[in-house]
C-alpha positions in Angstrom: -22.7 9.3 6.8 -19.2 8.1 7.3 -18.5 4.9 6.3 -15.3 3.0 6.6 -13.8 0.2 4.0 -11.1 -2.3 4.8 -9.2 -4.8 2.8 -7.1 -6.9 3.5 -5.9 -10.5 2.4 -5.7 -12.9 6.0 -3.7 -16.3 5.2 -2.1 -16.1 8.3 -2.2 -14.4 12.1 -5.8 -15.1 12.7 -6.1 -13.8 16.4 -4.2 -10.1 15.6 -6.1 -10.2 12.7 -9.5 -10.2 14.9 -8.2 -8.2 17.3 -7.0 -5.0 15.0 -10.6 -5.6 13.4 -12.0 -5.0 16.9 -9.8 -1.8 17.1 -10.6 -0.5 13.4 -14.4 -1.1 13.9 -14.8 -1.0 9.8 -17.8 -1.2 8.5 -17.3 -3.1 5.5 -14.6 -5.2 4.8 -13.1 -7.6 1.8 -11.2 -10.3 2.7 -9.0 -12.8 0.6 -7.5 -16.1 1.7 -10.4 -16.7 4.2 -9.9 -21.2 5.2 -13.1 -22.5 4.8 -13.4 -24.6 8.2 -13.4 -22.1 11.2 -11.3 -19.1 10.2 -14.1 -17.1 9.6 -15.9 -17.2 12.7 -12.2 -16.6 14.5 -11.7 -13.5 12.2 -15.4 -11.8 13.0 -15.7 -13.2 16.1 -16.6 -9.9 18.6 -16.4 -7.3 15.5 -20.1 -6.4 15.1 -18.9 -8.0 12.1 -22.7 -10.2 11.9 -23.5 -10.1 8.3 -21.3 -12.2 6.1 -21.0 -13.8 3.0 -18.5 -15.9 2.0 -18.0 -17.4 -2.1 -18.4 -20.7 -0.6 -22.0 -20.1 0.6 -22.9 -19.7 -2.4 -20.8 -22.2 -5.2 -19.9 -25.2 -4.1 -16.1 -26.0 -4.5 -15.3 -29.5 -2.9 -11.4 -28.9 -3.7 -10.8 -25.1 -2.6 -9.3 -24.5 0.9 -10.0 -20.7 1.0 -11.9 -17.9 -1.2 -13.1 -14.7 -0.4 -15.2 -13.3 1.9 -17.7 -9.8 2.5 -18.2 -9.1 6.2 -20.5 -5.8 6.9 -21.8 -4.3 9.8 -25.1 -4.1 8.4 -27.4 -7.3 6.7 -26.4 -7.7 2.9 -26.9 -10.5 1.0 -24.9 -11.8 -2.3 -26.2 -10.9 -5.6 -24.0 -12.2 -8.4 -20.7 -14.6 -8.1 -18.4 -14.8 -11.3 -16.4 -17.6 -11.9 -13.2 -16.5 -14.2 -11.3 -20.1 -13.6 -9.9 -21.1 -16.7 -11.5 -24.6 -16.2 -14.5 -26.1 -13.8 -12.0 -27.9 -12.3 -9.3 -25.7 -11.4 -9.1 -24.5 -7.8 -7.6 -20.8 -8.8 -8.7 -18.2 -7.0 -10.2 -15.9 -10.0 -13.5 -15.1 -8.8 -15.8 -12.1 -8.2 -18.5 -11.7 -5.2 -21.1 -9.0 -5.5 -23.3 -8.0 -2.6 -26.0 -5.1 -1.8 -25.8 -4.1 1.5 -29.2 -2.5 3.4 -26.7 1.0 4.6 -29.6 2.4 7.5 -31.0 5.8 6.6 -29.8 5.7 2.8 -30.5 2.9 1.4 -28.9 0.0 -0.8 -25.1 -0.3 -1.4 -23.4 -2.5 -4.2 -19.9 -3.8 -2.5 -17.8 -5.8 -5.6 -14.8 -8.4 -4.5 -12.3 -9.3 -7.1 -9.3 -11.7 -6.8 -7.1 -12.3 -9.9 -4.5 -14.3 -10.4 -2.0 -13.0 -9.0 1.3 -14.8 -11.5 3.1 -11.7 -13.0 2.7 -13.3 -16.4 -1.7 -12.7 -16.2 -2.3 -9.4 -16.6 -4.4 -10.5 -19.6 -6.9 -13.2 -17.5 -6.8 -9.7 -14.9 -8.0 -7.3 -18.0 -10.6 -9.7 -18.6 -11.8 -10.3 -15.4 -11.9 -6.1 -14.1 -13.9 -5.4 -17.6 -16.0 -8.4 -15.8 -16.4 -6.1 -13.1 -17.5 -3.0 -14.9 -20.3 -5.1 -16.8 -21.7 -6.6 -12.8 -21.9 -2.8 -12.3 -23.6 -1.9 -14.3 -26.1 -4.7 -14.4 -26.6 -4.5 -10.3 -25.6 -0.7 -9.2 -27.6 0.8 -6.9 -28.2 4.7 -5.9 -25.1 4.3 -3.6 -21.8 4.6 -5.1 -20.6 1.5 -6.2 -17.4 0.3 -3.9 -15.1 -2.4 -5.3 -12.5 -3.9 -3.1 -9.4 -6.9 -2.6 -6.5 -8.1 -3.8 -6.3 -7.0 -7.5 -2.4 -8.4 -7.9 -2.1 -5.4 -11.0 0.1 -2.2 -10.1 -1.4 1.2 -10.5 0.7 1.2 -14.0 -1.2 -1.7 -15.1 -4.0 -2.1 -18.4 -6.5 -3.4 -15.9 -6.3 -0.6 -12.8 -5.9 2.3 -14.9 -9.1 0.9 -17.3 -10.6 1.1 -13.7 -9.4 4.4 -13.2 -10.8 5.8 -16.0 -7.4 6.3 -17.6 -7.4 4.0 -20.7 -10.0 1.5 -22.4 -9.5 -1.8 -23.1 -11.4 -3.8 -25.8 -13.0 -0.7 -27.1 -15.0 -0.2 -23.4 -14.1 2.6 -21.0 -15.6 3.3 -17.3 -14.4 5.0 -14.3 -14.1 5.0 -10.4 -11.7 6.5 -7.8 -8.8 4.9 -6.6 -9.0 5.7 -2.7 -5.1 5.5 -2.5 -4.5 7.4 -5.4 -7.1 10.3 -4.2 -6.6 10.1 -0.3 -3.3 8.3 0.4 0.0 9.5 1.1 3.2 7.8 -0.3 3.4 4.9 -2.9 1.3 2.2 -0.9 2.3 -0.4 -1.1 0.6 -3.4 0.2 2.9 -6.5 -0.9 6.3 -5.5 -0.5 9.7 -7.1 0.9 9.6 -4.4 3.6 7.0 -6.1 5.5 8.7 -9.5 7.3 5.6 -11.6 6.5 5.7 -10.1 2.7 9.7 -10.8 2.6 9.0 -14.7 3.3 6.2 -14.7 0.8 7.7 -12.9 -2.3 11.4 -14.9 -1.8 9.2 -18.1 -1.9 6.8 -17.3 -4.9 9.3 -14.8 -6.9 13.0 -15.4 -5.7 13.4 -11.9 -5.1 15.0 -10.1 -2.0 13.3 -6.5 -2.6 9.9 -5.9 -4.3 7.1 -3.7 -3.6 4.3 -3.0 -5.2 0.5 -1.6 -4.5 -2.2 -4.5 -5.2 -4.9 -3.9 -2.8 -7.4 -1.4 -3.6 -10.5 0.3 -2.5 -12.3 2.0 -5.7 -15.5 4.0 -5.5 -18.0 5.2 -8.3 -18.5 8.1 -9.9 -21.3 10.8 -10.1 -21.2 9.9 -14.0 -22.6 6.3 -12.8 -23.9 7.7 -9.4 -25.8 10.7 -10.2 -28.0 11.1 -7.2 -25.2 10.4 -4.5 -21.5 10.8 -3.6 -19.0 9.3 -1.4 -15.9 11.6 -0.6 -13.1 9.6 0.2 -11.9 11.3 2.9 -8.6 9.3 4.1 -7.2 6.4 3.0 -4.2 4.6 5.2 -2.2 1.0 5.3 -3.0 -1.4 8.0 -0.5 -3.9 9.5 2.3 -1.2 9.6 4.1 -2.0 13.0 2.9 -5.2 13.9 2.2 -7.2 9.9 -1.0 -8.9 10.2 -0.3 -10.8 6.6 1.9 -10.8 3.8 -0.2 -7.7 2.5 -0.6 -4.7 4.1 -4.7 -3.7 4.7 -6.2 -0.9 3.6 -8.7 1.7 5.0 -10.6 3.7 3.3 -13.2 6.5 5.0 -15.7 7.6 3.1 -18.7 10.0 3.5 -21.4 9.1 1.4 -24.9 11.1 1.2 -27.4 11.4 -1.1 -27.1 14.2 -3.8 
């Protein structure tokens, strides 16, 4: 069965945004920066987008404006929300949703949203949270290859992605998914960079910088080692948002075919 994955982090250009997810017609899809009055029902509305779930259903944060959000074209529900804040209090967006979707004809599908921080200097509260990641895994995998999505804010480089990866451990602990960029994508994608206008205002505001690109938005995908009764072949993996910028990130779109082994 081919199923597609978007991410993609909104903040801004909520009617192109609704319209390209129209056009796209993903499946399931991570979003970051979602307001917490009406943006959500603007972004989904006329998508087939039904199903949604969105950190604030479920925690109840009287000073946040936005969080994250899982939308998915079939009914899922939330399973496990992890708070990484550094205090109760604080209003960062360091948080991780985890929902099972009900995927027709195969069964139960474990969809993980991370959001770091995203300061340069916090690739150590990032390592943290991502080894948080593995351990919700493994406590609430299905049969389905797990699929973890957002706005990581760590380069491919980084401790955190490649402990992902499966390319280093941290903290004595090792695990292992693949990057749908790094297996399916073509070019160095990257998703917050001065090339895109909406990035360029952005990164001079929050960095001072008049060129920077990196890739920070990922899809990753288990393995057969976690996933030994199933697969899901990444079969292409593009940026969204080229020509017309729907954000200061770029989207990305994953297609996967996923079948029982």
């Amino acid at each position: 069965m081919r199923i597609t994955v978007l991410t993609l982090n909104v903040q801004r250009r909520t009617a192109s945004i609704n319209a390209e997810l129209r056009r796209l017609a993903p499946d399931l899809v991570a979003l970051q920066e979602v307001g917490y009055s009406n943006q959500l029902a603007e972004l989904t509305d006329g998508t087939g987008l039904q199903h949604t779930t969105h950190q604030a259903d479920v925690i109840d944060l009287p000073s946040a404006t936005d969080g994250s959000v899982f939308a998915s074209r079939w009914p899922h529900r939330a399973v496990e929300i992890l708070d990484h804040r550094p205090s109760s209090d604080s209003d960062c967006h360091w948080w991780t949703l985890g929902s099972a979707v009900d995927v027709p004809g195969l069964g139960e599908l474990l969809v993980i949203l991370p959001t770091t921080p995203w300061q340069l200097d916090q690739s150590a509260a990032r390592e943290d949270q991502l080894i948080a990641v593995a351990d919700l895994d493994a406590r609430r995998r299905r049969t389905l290859p797990t699929i973890i999505a957002g706005d990581f804010n760590a380069t491919p480089d980084s401790a955190g992605i490649r402990f992902l990866s499966g390319l280093q451990s941290l903290d004595g602990r090792s695990t292992a998914y693949f990057d749908a960029w790094a297996t399916a994508g073509e070019g160095p994608g990257h998703t917050w960079t001065t090339n895109n206008p909406l990035g360029a205002q952005e990164i001079d505001q929050l960095l001072g910088q008049s060129s920077h690109h990196r890739r920070i938005d990922y899809v990753f995908v288990g393995t057969p080692h976690a996933h030994p009764h199933a697969r899901a072949r990444i079969v292409s993996t593009r940026l969204v948002g080229l020509e017309k910028p729907l954000s200061d990130h770029y989207g990305v779109l994953a297609e996967l075919d996923v079948t029982l082994a």
